[in-house]
N, CA, C and O atoms as a GROMACS GRO file, in nm:
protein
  356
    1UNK      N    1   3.089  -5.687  -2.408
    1UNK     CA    2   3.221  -5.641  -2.368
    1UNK      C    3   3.221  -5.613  -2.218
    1UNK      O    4   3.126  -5.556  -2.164
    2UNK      N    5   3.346  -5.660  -2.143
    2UNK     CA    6   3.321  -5.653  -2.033
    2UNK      C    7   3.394  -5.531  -1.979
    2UNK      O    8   3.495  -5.504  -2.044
    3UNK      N    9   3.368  -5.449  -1.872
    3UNK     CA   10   3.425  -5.288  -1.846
    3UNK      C   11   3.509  -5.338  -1.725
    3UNK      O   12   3.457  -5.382  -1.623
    4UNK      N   13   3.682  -5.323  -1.751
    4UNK     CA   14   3.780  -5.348  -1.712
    4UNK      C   15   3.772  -5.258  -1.551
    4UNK      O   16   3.783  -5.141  -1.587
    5UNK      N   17   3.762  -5.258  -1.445
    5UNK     CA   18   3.727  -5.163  -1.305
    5UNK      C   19   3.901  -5.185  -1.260
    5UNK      O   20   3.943  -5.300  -1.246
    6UNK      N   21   4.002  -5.054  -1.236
    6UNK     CA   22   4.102  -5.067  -1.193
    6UNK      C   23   4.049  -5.104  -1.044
    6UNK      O   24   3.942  -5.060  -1.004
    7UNK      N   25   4.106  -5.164  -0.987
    7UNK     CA   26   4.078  -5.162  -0.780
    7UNK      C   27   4.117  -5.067  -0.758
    7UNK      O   28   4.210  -4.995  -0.793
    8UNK      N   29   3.994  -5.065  -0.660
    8UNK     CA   30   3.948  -4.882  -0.571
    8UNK      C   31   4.056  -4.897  -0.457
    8UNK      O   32   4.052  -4.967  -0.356
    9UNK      N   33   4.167  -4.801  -0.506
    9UNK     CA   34   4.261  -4.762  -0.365
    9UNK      C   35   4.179  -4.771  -0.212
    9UNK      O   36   4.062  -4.770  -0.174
   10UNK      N   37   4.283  -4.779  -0.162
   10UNK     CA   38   4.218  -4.783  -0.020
   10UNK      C   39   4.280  -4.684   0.056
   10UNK      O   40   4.402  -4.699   0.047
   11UNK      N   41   4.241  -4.558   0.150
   11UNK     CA   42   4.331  -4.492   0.201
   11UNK      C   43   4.357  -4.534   0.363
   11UNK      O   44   4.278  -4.586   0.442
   12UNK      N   45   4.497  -4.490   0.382
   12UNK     CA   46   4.482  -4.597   0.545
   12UNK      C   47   4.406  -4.455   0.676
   12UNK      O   48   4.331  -4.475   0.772
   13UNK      N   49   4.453  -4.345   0.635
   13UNK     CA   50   4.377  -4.240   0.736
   13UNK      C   51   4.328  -4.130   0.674
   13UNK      O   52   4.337  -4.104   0.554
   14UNK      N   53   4.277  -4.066   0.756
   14UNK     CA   54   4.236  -3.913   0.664
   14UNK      C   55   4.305  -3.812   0.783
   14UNK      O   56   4.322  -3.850   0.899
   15UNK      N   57   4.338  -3.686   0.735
   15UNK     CA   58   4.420  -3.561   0.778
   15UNK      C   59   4.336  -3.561   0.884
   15UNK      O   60   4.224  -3.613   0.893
   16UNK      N   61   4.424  -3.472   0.999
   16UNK     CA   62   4.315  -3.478   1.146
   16UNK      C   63   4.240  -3.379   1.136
   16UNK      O   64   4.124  -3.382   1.176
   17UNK      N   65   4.320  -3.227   1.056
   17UNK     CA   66   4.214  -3.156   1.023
   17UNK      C   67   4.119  -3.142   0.929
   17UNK      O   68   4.067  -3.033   0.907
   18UNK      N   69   4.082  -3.265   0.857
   18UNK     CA   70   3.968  -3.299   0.759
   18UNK      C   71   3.840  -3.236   0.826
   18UNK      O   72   3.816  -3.301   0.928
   19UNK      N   73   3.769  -3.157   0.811
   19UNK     CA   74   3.626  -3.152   0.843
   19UNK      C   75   3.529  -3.243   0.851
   19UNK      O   76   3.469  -3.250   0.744
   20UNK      N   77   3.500  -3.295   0.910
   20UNK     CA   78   3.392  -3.404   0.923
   20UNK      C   79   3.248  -3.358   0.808
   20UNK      O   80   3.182  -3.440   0.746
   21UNK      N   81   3.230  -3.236   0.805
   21UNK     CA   82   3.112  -3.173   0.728
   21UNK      C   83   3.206  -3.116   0.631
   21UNK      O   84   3.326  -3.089   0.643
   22UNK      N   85   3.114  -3.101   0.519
   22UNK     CA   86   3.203  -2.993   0.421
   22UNK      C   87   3.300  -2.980   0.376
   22UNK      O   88   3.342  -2.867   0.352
   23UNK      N   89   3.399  -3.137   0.339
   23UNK     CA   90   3.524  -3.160   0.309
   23UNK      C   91   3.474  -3.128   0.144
   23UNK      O   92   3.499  -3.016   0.099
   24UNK      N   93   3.416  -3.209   0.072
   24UNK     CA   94   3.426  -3.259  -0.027
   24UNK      C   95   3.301  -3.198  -0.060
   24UNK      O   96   3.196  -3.192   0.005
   25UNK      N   97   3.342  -3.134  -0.223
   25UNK     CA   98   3.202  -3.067  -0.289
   25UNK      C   99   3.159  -3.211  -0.402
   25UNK      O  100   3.232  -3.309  -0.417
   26UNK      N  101   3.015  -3.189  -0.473
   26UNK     CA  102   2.977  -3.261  -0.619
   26UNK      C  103   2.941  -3.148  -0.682
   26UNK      O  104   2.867  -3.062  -0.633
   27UNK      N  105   3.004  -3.144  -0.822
   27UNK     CA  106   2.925  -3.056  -0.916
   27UNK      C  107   2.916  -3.161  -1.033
   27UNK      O  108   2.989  -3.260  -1.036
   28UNK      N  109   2.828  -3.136  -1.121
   28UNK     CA  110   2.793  -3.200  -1.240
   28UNK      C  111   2.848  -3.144  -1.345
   28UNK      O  112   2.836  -3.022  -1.359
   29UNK      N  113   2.927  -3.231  -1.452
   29UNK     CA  114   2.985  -3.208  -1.552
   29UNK      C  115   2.963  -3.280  -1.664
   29UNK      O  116   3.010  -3.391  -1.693
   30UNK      N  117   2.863  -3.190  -1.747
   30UNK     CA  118   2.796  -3.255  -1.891
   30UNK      C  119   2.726  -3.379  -1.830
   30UNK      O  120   2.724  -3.486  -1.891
   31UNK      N  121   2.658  -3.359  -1.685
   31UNK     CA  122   2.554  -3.457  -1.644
   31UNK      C  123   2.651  -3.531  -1.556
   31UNK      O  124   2.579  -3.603  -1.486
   32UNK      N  125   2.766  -3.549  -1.526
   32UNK     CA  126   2.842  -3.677  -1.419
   32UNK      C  127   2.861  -3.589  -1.323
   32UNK      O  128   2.893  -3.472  -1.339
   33UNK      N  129   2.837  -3.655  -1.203
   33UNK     CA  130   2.884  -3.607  -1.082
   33UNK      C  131   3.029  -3.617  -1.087
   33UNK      O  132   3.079  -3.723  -1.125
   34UNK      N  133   3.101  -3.519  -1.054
   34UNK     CA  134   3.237  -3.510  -1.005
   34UNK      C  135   3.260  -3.436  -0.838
   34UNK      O  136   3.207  -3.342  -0.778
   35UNK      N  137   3.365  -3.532  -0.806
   35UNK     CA  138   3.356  -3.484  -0.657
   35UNK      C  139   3.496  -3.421  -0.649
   35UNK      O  140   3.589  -3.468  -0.714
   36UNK      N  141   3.513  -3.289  -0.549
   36UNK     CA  142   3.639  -3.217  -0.568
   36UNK      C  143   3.621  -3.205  -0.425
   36UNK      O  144   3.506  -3.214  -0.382
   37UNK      N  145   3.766  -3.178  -0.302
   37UNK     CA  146   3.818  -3.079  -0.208
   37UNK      C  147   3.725  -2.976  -0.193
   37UNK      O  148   3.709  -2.896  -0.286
   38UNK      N  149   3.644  -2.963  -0.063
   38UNK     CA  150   3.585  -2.829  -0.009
   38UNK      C  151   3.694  -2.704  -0.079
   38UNK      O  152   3.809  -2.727  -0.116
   39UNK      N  153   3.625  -2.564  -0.085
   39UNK     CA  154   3.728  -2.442  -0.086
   39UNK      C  155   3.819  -2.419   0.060
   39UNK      O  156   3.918  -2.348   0.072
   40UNK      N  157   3.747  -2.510   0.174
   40UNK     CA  158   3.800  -2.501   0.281
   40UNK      C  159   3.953  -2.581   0.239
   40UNK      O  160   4.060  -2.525   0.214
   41UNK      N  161   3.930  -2.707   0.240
   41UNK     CA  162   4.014  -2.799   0.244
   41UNK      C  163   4.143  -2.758   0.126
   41UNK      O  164   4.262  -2.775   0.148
   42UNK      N  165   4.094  -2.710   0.018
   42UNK     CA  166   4.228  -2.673  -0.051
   42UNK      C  167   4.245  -2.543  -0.010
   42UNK      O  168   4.337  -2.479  -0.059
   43UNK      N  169   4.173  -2.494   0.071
   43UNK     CA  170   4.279  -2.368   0.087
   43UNK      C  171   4.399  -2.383   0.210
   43UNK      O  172   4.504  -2.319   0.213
   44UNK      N  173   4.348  -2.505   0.328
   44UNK     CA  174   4.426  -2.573   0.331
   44UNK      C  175   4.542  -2.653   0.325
   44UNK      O  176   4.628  -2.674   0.410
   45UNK      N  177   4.527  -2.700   0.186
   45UNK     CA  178   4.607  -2.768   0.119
   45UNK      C  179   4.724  -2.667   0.042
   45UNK      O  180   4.835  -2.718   0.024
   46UNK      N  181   4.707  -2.567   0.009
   46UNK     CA  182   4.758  -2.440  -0.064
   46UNK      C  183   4.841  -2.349   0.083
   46UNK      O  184   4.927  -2.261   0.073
   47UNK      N  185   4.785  -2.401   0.200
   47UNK     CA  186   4.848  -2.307   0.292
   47UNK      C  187   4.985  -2.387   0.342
   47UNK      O  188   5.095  -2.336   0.362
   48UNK      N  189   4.943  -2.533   0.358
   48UNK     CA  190   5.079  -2.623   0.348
   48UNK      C  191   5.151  -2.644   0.260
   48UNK      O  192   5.265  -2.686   0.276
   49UNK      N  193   5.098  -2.618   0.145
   49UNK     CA  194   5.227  -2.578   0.017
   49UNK      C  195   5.283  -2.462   0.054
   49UNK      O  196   5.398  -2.473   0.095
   50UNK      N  197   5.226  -2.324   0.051
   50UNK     CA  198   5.330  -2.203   0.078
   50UNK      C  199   5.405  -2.216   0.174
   50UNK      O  200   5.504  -2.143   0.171
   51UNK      N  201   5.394  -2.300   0.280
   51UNK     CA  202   5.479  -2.280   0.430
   51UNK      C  203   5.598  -2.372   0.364
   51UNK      O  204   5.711  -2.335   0.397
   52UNK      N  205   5.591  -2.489   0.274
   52UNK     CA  206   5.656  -2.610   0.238
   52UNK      C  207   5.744  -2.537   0.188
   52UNK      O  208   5.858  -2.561   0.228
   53UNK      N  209   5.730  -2.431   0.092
   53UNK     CA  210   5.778  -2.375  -0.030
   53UNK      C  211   5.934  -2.264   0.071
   53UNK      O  212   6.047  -2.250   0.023
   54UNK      N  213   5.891  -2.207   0.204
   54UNK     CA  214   5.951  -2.156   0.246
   54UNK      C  215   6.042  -2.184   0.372
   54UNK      O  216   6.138  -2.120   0.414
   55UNK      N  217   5.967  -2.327   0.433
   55UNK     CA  218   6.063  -2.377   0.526
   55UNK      C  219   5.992  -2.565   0.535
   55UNK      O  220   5.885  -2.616   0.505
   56UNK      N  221   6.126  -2.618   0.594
   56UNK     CA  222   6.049  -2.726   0.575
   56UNK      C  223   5.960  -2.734   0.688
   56UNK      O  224   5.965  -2.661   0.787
   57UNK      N  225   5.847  -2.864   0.656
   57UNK     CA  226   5.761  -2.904   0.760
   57UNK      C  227   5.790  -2.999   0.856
   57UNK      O  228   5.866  -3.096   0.847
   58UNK      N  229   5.714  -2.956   0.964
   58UNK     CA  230   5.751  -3.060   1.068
   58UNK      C  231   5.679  -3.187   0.971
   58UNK      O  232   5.624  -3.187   0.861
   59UNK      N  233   5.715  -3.309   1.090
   59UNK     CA  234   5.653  -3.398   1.076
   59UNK      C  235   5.503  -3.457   1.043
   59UNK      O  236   5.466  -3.541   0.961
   60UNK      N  237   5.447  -3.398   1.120
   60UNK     CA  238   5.328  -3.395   1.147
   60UNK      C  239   5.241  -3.323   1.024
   60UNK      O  240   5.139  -3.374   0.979
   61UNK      N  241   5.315  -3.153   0.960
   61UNK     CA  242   5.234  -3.102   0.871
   61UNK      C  243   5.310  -3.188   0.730
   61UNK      O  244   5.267  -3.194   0.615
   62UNK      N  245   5.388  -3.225   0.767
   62UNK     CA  246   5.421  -3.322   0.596
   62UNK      C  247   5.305  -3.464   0.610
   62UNK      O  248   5.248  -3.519   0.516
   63UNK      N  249   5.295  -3.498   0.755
   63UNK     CA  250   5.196  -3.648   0.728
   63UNK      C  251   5.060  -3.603   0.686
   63UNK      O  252   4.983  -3.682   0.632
   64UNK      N  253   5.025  -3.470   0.710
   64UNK     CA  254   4.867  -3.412   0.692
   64UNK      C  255   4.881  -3.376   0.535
   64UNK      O  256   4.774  -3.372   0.473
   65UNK      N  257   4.980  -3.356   0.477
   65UNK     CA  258   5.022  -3.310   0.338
   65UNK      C  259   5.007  -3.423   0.302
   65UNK      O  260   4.906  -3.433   0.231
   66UNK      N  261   5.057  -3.509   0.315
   66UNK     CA  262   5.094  -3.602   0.240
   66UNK      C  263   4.913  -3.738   0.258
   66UNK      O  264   4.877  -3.832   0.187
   67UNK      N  265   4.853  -3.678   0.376
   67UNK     CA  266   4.735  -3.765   0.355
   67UNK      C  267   4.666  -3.689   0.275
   67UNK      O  268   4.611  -3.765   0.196
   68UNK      N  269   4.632  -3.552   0.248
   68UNK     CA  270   4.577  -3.459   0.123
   68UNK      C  271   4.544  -3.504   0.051
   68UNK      O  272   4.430  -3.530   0.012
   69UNK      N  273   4.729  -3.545  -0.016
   69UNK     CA  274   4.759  -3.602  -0.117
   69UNK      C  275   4.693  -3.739  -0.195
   69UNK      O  276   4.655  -3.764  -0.310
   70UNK      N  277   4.698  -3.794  -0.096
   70UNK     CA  278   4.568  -3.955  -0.085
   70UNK      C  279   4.447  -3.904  -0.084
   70UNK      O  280   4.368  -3.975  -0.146
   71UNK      N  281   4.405  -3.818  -0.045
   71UNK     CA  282   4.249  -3.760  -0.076
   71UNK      C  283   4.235  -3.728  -0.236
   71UNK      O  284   4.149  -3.762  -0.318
   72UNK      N  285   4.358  -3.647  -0.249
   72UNK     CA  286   4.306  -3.634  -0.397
   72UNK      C  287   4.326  -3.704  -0.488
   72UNK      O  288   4.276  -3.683  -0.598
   73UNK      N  289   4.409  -3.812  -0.460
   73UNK     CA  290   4.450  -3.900  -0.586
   73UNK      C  291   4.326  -3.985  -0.556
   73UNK      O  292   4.281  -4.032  -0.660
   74UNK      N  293   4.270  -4.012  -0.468
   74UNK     CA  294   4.168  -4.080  -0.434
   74UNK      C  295   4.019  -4.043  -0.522
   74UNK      O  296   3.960  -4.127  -0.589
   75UNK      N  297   3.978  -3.912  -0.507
   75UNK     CA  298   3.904  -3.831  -0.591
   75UNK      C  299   3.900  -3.801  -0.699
   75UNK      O  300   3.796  -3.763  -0.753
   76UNK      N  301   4.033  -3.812  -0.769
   76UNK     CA  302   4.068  -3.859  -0.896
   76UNK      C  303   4.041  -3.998  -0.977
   76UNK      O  304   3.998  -4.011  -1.092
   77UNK      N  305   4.079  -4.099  -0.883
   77UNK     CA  306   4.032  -4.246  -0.959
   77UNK      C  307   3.899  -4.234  -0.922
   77UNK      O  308   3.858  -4.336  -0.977
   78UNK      N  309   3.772  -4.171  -0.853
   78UNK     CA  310   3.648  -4.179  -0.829
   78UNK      C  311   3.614  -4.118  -0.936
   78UNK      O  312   3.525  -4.185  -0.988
   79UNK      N  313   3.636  -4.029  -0.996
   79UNK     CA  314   3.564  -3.912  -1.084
   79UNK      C  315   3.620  -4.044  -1.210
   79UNK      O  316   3.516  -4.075  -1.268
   80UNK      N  317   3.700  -4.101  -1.250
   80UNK     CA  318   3.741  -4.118  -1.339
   80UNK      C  319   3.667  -4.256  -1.386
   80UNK      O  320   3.638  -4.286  -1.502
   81UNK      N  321   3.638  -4.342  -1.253
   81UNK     CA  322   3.529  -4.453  -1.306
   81UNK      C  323   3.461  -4.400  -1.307
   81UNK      O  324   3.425  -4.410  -1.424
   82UNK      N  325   3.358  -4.296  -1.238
   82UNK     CA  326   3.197  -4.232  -1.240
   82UNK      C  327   3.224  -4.211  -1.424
   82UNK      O  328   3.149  -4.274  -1.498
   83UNK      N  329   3.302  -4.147  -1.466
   83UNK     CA  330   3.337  -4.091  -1.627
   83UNK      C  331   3.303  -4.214  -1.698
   83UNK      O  332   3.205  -4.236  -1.768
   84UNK      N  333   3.406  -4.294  -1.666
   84UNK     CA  334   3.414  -4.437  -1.737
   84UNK      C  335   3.294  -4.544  -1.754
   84UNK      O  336   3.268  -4.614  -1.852
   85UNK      N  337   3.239  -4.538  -1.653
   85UNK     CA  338   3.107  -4.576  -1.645
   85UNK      C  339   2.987  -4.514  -1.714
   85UNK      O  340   2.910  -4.583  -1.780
   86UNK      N  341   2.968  -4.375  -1.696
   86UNK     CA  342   2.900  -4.337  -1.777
   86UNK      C  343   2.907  -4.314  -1.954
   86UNK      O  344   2.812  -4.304  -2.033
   87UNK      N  345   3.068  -4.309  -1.983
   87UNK     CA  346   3.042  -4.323  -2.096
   87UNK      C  347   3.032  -4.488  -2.166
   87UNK      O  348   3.033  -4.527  -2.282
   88UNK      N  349   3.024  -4.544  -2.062
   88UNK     CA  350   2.976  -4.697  -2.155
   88UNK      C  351   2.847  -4.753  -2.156
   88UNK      O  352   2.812  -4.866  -2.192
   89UNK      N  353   2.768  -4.642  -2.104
   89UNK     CA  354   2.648  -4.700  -2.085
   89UNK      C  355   2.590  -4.627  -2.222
   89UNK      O  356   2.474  -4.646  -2.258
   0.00000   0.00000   0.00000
């Protein structure tokens, strides 16, 4: 049986304030690596939601929001083949 691989998104930039170090954690879950947002980076991400929530954003903090956003949907289809993969082996 052959294991169907959706194509790996591609993102076109990353946020300017991404950390070069220490963006992105791995913890292991029932043995799979899963990769999540530093506590830095979503707290971050949680600080441009509350400002969103109360006025709008400039330009600039909606394009950094909105590349986040591509980080995590990104981190999402990663964790989800690492899953997929391991359970077919």
């Amino acid at each position: 049986m052959m294991l169907q691989v959706d194509p790996f998104p591609k993102l076109q930039q990353l946020p300017v304030t991404l950390p070069e170090d220490g963006a992105i954690n791995m913890a292991l879950e029932n043995g799979v690596p899963i990769f999540r947002a530093s506590a830095m980076v979503q707290a971050r991400i949680q600080q441009l939601l509350s400002r969103q929530q109360t006025r709008p954003l400039t330009a600039v903090k909606e394009e950094e929001l909105d590349r986040y956003e591509e980080i995590d949907d990104y981190l999402s289809h990663l964790n989800r083949l690492v899953r997929n993969l391991v359970e077919t082996q």
